[in-house]
Structure formats: C-alpha cells, structure tokens
C-alpha positions as CSV (number, residue, x, y, z in Angstrom):
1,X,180.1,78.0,112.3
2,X,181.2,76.4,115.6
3,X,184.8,77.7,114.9
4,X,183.3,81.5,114.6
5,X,181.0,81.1,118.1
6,X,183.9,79.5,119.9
7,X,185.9,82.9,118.5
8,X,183.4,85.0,119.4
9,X,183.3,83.2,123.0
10,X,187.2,84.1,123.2
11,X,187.0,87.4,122.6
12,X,184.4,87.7,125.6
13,X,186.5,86.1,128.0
14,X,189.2,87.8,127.2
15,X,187.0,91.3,127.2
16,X,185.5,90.6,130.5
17,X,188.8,89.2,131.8
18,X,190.5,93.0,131.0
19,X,187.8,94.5,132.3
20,X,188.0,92.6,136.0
21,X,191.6,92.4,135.9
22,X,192.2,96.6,134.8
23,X,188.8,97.8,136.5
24,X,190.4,97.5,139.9
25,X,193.6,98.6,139.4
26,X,192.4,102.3,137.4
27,X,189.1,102.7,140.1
28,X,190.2,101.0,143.1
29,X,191.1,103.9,144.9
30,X,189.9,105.3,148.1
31,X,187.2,107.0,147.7
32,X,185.4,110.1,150.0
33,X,183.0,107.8,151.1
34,X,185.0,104.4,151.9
35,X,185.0,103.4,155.8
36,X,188.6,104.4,156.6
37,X,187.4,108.4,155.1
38,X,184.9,107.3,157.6
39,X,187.6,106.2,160.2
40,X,189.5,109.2,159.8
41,X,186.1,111.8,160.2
42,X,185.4,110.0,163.2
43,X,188.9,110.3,165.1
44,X,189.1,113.8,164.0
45,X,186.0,113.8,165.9
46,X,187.1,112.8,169.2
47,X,190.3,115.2,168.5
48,X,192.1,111.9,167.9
49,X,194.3,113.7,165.3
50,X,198.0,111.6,165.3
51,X,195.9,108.3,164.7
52,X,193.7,110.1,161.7
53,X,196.9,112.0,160.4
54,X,199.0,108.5,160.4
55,X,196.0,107.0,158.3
56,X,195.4,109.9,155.7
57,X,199.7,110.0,155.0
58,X,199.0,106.3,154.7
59,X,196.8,107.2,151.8
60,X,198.8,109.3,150.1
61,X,201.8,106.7,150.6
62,X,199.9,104.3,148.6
63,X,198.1,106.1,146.3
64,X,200.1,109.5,145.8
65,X,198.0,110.6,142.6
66,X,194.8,110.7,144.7
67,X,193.2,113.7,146.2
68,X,191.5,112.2,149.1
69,X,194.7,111.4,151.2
70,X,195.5,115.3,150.4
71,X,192.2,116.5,151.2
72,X,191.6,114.7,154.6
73,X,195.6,116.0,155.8
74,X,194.6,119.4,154.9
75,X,191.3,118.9,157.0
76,X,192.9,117.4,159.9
77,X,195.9,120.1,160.2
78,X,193.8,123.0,159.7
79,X,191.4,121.4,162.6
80,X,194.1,121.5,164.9
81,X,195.2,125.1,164.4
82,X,192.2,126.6,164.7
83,X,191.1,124.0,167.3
84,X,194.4,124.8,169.6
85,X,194.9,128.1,167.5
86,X,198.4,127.6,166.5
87,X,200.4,128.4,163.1
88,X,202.4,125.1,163.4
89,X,200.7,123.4,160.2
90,X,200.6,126.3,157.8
91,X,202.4,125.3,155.7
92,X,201.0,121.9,155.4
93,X,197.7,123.1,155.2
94,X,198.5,125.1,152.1
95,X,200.0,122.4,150.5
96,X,197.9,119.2,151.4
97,X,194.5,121.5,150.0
98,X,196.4,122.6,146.9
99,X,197.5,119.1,146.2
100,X,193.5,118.2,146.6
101,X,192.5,121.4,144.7
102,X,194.7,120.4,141.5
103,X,194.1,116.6,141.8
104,X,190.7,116.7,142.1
105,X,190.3,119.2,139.3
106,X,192.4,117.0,137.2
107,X,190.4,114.0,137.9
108,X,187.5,116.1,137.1
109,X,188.7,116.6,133.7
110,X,188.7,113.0,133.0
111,X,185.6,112.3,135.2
112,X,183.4,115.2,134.7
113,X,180.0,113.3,135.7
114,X,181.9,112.1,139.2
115,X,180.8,114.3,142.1
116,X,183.9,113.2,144.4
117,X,186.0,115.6,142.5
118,X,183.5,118.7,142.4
119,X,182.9,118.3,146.3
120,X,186.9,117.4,147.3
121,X,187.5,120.4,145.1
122,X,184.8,122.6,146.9
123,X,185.7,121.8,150.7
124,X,189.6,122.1,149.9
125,X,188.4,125.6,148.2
126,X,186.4,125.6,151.8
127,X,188.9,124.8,154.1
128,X,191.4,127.2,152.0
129,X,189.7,129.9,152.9
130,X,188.8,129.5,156.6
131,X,192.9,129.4,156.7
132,X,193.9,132.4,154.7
133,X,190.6,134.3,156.7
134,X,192.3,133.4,159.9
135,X,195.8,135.1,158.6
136,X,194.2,138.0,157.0
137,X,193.9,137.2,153.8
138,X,190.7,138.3,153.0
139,X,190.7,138.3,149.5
140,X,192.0,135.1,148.8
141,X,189.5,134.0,151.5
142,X,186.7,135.6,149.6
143,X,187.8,134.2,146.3
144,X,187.9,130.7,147.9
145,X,184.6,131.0,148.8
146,X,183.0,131.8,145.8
147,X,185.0,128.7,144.2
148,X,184.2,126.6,147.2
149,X,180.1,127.7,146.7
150,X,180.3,126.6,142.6
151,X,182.1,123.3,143.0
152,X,179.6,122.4,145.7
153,X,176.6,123.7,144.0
154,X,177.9,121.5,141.4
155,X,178.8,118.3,143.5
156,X,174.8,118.7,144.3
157,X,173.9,118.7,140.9
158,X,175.7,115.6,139.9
C-alpha cells in the first residue's frame, strides 16, 4: 500500500514538474497586454517611433512565431506615414500586418476561446485597410473592414 501511494506521489511530481517546466516555455510569450505592448503604445504616443520600432523587431527577434511583435511594427510604420504622410514603409506595413493577420489566425485555430488572436487579427484587418484606403484601394479597404468589424465583434464576445 505504501509502495502504490509513494507511486502515485511520483507521478504528481513529475506531472506538476512538466507542467511548470513546459507551461512557460509554450505560453510565455508576449502578450497584447504585457507592459512593454504597453511601452511600445506609449512611445508611439509621444511620436517616439525609433525607440518603439527597436522594441517591437526586438519581439519578433525573440519570438518570430508570434503575432504581437508583427502587429505592433505594422502599427507603428503605418502611424508614421500617415502621421508624416509618406510611402516610405509600404512595404513594411503590408507585410508586418499580414504576418499578424496569418499568425494570429493560426493561433486562433489552436486557441479558439483566446481573444488576443480575434482582436490582433481585427486591428491588423483595421490598420490594413486605413493603408490600402490611403492608396486607393478601396475595395480591399472595404473588405478589410468588414473582416476587421467580425474579428472584433468576436474578440468582445470572448
């Protein structure tokens, strides 16, 4: 009997061990609402934009799979060209809210009860179409909106 509770008592350890040890390593990833998201809304803020760009590629250095880095770059470039109205970033705004777009939608897959995804998914959809409005494309800008409206709508609801 002592033999089975001290197997039983091993098998916890070693549960709750995995669990502390893989926990941080699978979810430890910035999220939308960590301080340096926070950092990074306040510099873009006071139009501090090569301090908040340097922090948001320092996301995506370290954690390349996650759409947060992606989604803030896209948010800070597309800031400065319509803030100082120049084409300079248009490619990079394209790409960092694509990145975010598919990302997030692929973390959604695997996290369907997450609202992160839904609303990084939204605003890039969001931010997307400001940018293509401002070049003309108005139908892509009008599409983007009505995918922007549904993932937020849905970020809400979660």
């Amino acid at each position: 009997m002592n033999r089975l509770i001290e197997h039983r008592e091993k098998r916890i350890v070693l549960i709750l061990s995995l669990f502390f040890i893989v926990t941080p390593i699978s979810f430890g990833q910035t999220a939308i609402r960590d301080k340096v998201c926070q950092g990074i809304a306040r510099n873009i803020w006071r139009n501090e934009f090569p301090e908040a760009i340097k922090k948001a590629e320092e996301i995506i250095k370290i954690e390349k799979d996650n759409p947060v880095g992606h989604f803030l770059l896209g948010t800070i470039y597309q800031t400065i060209s319509e803030e100082f109205r120049t084409d300079r970033f248009r490619d990079q705004i394209s790409d960092h809210l694509n990145r975010a777009i598919d990302l997030a939608g692929e973390r959604a897959e695997v996290e369907p009860d997450n609202p992160d995804w839904a609303f990084i998914c939204g605003a890039s959809y969001g931010y997307r179409a400001l940018h293509r409005a401002f070049h003309g494309n108005w139908f892509g800008a009008f599409g983007d909106g009505f995918k922007c409206s549904s993932n937020l709508k849905k970020a809400i609801k979660l």
